[in-house]
C-alpha positions in Angstrom: 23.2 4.5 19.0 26.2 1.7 19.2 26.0 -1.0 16.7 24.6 -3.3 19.6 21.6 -1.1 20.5 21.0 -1.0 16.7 20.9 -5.0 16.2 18.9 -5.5 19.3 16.0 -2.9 17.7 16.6 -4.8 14.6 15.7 -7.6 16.0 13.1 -6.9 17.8 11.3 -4.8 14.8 11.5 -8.1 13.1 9.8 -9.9 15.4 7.1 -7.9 16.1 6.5 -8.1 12.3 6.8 -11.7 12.1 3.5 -11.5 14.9 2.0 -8.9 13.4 -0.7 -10.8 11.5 -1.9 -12.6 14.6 -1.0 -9.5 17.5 -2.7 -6.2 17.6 -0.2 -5.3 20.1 2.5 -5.9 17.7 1.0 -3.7 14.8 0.7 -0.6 17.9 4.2 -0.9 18.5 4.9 -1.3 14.6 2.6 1.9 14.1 4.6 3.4 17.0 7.8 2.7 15.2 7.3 3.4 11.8 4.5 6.3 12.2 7.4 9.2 12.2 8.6 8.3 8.7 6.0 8.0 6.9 4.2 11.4 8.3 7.5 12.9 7.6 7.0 11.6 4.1 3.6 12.4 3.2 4.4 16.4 5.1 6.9 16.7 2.5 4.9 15.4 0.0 1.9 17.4 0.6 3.1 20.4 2.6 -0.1 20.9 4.7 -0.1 19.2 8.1 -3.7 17.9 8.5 -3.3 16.6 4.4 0.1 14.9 5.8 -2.2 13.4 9.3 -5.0 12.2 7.4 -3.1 9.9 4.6 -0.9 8.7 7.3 -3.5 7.7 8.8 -4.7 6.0 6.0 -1.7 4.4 5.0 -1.9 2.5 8.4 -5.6 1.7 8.3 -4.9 0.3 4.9 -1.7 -1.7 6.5 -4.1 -3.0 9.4 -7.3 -3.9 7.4 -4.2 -5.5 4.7 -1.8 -7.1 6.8 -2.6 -10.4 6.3 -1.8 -10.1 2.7 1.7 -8.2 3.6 4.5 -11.5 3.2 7.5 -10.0 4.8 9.2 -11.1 8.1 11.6 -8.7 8.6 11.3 -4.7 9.6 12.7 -3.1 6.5 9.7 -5.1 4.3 7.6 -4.0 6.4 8.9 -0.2 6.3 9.1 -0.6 2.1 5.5 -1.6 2.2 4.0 1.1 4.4 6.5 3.9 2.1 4.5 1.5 -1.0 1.2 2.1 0.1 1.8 5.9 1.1 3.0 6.9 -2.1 -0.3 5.3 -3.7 -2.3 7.2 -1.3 -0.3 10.5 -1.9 -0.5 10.4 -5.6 -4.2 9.7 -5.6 -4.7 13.0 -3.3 -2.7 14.7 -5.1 -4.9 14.5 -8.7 -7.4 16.3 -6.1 -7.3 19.3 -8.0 -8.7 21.2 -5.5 -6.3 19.7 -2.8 -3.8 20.6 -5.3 -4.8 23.8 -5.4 -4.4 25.0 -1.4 -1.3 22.6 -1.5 0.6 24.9 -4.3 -1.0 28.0 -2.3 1.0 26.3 1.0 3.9 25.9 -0.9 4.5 30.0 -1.7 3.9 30.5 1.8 6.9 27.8 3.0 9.5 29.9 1.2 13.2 28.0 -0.3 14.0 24.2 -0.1 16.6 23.6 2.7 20.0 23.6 0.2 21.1 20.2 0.9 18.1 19.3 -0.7 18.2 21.9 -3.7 22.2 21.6 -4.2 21.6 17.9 -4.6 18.2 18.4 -7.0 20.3 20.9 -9.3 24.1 19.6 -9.1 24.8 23.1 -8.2 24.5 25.4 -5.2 21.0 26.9 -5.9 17.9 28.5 -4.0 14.7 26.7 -5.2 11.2 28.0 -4.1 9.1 25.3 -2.4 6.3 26.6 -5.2 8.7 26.8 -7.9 9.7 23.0 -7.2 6.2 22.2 -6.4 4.9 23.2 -9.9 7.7 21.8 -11.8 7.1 17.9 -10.1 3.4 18.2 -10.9 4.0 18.7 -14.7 5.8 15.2 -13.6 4.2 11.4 -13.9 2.9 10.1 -10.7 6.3 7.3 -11.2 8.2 10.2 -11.8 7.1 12.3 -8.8 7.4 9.2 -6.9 11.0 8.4 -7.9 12.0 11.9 -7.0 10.7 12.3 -3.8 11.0 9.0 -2.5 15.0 9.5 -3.1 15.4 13.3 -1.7 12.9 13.8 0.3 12.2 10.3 2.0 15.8 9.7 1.6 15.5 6.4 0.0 18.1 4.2 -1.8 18.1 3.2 -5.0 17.4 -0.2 -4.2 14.7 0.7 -1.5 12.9 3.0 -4.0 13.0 -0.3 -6.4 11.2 -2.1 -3.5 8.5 0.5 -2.4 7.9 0.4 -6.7 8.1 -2.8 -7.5 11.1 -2.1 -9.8 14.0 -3.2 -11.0 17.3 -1.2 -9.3 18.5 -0.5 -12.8 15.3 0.8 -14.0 15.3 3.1 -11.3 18.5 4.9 -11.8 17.8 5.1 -15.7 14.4 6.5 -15.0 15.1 8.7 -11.9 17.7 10.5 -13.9 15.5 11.0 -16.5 13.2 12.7 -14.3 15.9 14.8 -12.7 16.3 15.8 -16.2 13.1 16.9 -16.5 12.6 18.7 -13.3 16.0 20.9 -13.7 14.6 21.7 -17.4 11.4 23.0 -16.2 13.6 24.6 -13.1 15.8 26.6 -15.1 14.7 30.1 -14.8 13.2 30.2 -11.9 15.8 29.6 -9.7 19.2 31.9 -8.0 22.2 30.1 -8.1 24.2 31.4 -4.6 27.8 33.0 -5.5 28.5 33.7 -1.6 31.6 35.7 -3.3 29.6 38.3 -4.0 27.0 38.6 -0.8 24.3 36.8 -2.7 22.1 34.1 0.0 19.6 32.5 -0.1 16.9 31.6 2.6 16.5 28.1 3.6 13.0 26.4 4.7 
């Protein structure tokens, strides 16, 4: 996409949301635009696909029966608040101890963490199993989970993740790298660190 195509979307996402609160149409094409993300989110969050549908749905029934409280103008408010309102609805189903039951279940079933993902959780090139990784964040604070996932597996920013919650930048980076801390500790042991010199591979989700 050339930087021109990418203003012109810009700008037009920021309009919509400046009419959202009095449009319906706007909010479709809002939902339109910003649906992908967040399901992709909440999938990686909770694993199972119809878990992953119905928060997302959720998260935009909330947005539409809340918008008129939402007092952003511009796109990327708009995308922090929906990411702000799906992580609230992902850590409440996830104390579901029954939902957290067939999502860990899921998890042994999806096999090792892509190793983008697991080189950048470890600081070294390592296979991590979904259900290993799985167990370890929920020994984790909802903040902590929160911070983790909205960084590698939303893909947020530092500042962005200080946005969706309600932060301070600096208080993320102190307090996401004290729960990286925490999840390598509980990590250690249960994962294989690749040494392609000597044939050993791991498989990649």
């Amino acid at each position: 996409m050339t930087d021109s195509l990418q203003t012109n979307r810009s700008q037009s996402v920021d309009e919509l949301v400046r009419l959202v609160r009095t449009s319906r149409d706007a909010f479709g094409q809002l939902f339109d635009c910003f649906y992908p993300p967040i399901f992709a989110y909440c999938l990686r969050r909770l694993l199972v696909r119809a878990a992953a549908e119905d928060v997302t749905s959720e998260v935009f029934l909330k947005a539409a029966t809340g918008i008129h409280a939402f007092s952003g103008t511009s796109g990327e408010e708009f995308r922090r608040w929906l990411f702000r309102i799906a992580t609230n609805e992902i850590s409440a189903e996830l104390r579901n101890s029954i939902r957290r039951r067939e999502l860990l279940e899921e998890a042994a079933r999806m096999g090792t963490i892509k190793a983008d993902v697991s080189t950048s959780l470890l600081h070294e090139d390592a296979v991590i199993e979904w259900q290993s990784a799985y167990e370890a964040l929920g020994e984790l604070s909802d903040r902590e989970q929160s911070l983790i996932s909205l960084r590698f597996f939303a893909g947020l920013r530092h500042h962005e993740i200080a946005e969706v919650l309600e932060l301070k930048e600096g208080t993320v980076r102190v307090a996401l790298s004290r729960a990286l801390e925490k999840l390598r500790g509980r990590l250690q042991g249960s994962v294989t660190v690749r040494r392609t010199s000597s044939g050993m591979e791991g498989g990649d989700q």
